[in-house]
Structure formats: C-alpha cells, structure tokens
C-alpha positions in Angstrom: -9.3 9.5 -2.3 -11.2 12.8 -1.6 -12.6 11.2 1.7 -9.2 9.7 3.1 -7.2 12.5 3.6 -5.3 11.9 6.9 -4.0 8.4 5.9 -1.5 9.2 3.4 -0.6 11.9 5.1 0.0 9.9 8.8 1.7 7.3 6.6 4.5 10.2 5.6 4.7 11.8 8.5 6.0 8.7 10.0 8.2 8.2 7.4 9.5 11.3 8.6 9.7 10.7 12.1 11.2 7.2 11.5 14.2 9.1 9.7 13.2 9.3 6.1 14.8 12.7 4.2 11.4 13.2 2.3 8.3 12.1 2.1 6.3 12.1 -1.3 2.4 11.2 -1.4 1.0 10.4 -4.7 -2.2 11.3 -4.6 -5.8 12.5 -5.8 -6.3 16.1 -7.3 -9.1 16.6 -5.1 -7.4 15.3 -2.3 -4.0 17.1 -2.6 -5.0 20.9 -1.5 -6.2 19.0 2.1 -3.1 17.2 2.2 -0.9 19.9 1.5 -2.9 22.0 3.8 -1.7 19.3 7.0 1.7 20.0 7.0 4.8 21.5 4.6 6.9 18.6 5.4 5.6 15.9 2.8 5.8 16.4 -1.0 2.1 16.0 -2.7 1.7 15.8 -6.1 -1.7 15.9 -7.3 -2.0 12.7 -10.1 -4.4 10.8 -10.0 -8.7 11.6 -11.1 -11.4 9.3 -9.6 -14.6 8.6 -11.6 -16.4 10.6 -9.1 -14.6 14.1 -10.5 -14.3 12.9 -14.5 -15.4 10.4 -16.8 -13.4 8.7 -18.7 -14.0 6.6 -22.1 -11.7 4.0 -22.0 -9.1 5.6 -24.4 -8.8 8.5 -21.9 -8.3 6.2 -19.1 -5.7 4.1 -20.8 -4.0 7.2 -21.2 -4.4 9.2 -18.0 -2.8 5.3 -16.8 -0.1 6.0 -18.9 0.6 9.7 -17.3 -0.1 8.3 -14.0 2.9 5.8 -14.3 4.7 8.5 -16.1 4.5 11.0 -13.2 5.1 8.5 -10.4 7.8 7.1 -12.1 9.5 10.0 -12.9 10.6 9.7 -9.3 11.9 6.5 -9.0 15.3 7.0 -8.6 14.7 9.6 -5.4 12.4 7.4 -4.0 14.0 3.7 -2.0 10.3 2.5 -0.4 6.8 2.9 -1.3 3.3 2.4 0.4 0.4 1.9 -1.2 -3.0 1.7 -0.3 -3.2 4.3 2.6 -5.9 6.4 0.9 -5.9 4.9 -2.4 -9.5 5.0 -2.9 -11.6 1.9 -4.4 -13.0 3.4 -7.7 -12.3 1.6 -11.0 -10.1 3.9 -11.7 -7.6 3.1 -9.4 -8.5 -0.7 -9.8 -8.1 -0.9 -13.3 -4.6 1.1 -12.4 -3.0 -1.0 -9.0 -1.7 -4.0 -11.6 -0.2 -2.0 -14.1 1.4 0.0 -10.5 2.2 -3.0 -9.2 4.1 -4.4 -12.8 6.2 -1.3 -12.8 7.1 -0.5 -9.0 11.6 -0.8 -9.3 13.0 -4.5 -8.2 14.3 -4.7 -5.3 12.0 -1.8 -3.6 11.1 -2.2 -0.1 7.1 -2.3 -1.0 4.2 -1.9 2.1 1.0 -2.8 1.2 -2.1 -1.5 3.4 -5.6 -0.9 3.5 -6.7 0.1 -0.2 -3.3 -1.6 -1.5 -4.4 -5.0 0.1 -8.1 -4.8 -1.0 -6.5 -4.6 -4.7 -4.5 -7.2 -3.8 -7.1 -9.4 -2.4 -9.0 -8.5 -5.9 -5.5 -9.2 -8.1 -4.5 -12.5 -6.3 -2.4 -12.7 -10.0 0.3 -10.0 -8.5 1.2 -12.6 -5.6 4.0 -13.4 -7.5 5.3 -9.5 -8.4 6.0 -9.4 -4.9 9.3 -11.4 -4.9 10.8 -8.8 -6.6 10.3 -6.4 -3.7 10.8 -6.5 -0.4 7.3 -6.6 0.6 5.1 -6.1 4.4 1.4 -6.5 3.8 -0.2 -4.6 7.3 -3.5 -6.0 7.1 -5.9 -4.9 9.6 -8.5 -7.8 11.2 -11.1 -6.8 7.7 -8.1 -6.7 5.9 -6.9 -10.4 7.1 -10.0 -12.3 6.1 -9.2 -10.5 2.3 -5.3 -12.1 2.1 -6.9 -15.1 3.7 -8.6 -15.4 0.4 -5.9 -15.5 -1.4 -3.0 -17.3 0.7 -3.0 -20.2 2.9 -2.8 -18.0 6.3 -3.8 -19.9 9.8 -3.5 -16.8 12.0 -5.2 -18.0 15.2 -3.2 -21.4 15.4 -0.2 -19.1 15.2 -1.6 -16.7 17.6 -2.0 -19.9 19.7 1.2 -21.3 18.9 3.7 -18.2 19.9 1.5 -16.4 22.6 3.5 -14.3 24.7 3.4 -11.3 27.4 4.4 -8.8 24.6 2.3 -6.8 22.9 3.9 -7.1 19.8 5.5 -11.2 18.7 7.2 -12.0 16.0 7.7 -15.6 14.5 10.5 -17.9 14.3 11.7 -17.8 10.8 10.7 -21.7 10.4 7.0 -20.3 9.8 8.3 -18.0 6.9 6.9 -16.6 4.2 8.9 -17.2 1.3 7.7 -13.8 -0.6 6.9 -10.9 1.8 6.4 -9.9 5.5 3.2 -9.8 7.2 1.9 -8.0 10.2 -1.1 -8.3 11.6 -2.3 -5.3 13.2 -4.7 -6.0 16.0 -5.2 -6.2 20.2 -1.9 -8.1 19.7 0.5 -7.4 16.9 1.8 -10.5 15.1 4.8 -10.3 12.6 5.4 -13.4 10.3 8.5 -12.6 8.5 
C-alpha cells in the first residue's frame, strides 16, 4: 500500500542480510517509486492498483487479477520463498485478490504470512487448508493473534505458562505441533510453535 512503504522493503532487506541472492517486492504502483527510492538492492515491480488510485468495474478487476497473477507468477521459478502481507494494503482490491494468491503460490514454497497476509487470512479462514502445500510461518503480532485465534484452536497463554523460560525467544516441543504451518508469536517474549 501507498502508506506502508518501509515494510516490504525491511522484509527484503532481511532477506538480504539473512543470505538470500535477491530480493523481489511485489508491490503497489504508487508505492514502488518510494520503495525503489530506499535502496538498489531489492527488485520492485510496480503491480498492483488500489481502489484509492482507480476504479474498477468488476470486469476490469477480474482482469487486472488476472495480470496480477500473470506478472508475479512469471517469476516463480526464480523465486524459492514468499512473504505476504508486509505492506499489502487492506482495500478490496487486494481482498478480493489474497485467495486467488493464495490458490496459485508453487507447492512446496516456503510461504510467511504477516500483518496484511494474516488479516486476509483471518477474513479467508477457507485457505487453512492451502497451507499444507507450503511450508508455512504465520508471524502474528499480539492484534494479529486474537485474528488466527478466530480461526484456529490457539491457547497461547497456557503455553506461555507451560514452557516459560529465561530466554527471550522459546520454542515448543514438537508434541504441541501444528500439523500445517509454523507459528511465531511476536511479542515481549517470542514463542515458536512448530
């Protein structure tokens, strides 16, 4: 989105900094002359439109859906983990577009899901079950929690409780698994359920 800027951009920086090659950022036209302004080092291509910069009739915007998926897609193959949400924006735009995202995202993908990306999830509780085919860490936020907890049977604070430790960060014993994706809470204290 045109107000969220830095949040893709952080998200492929440390990409970058964790090793990645490249670092590609999907983005909103409005947004991408910002984002491209931050640094050289990430790839921005300018795809997407919100509602705020054009309207749409629905036959336009089951087409621009079509060249959205077209474009992002188009780099599939050079691409081995995607994160979505940093950014994203909330407009129906992009709501009506996260499934049909979602649906075509490669099997087998390692697939991060934060801010924006859980929202839509928290809206789409449907795609639960795409998520098996990818190898998928939800990063909720506390705001972001109480939206999964929605959606999936989550008992954070007994877990908290359960596995409290000196370190800031915990992760769970695999007998408290989640059989479809990763989840870590960001907070005052990290907690990892993997």
């Amino acid at each position: 989105s045109f107000e969220f800027t830095g949040a893709p951009f952080y998200t492929a920086i440390a990409s970058l900094k964790a090793g990645g090659d490249l670092a590609h950022i999907f983005c909103s036209k409005s947004a991408s002359i910002a984002i491209k302004a931050y640094s050289p080092e990430v790839i921005v291509h300018p795809v997407f439109v919100s509602q705020n910069e054009v309207k749409l009739t629905e036959e336009e915007l089951i087409q621009a859906h079509e060249d959205w998926l077209k474009k992002i897609l188009s780099w599939k193959n050079a691409i081995n983990s995607w994160v979505i949400g940093p950014g994203l924006g909330r407009d129906d735009y992009m709501s009506s577009f996260f499934p049909k995202l979602i649906k075509s995202l490669p099997s087998g993908c390692l697939t991060v899901l934060d801010a924006d990306g859980i929202y839509f999830l928290s809206k789409y509780p449907e795609l639960l079950g795409e998520l098996k085919r990818f190898k998928t860490i939800l990063t909720p936020n506390a705001r972001e929690l109480s939206l999964l907890k929605q959606i999936i049977d989550l008992d954070i604070e007994d877990l908290y409780e359960k596995y409290r430790s000196e370190e800031e960060i915990q992760e769970i014993p695999s007998s408290e698994k989640f059989k479809d994706f990763s989840i870590c809470v960001k907070g005052r204290e990290d907690l990892i359920l993997t």
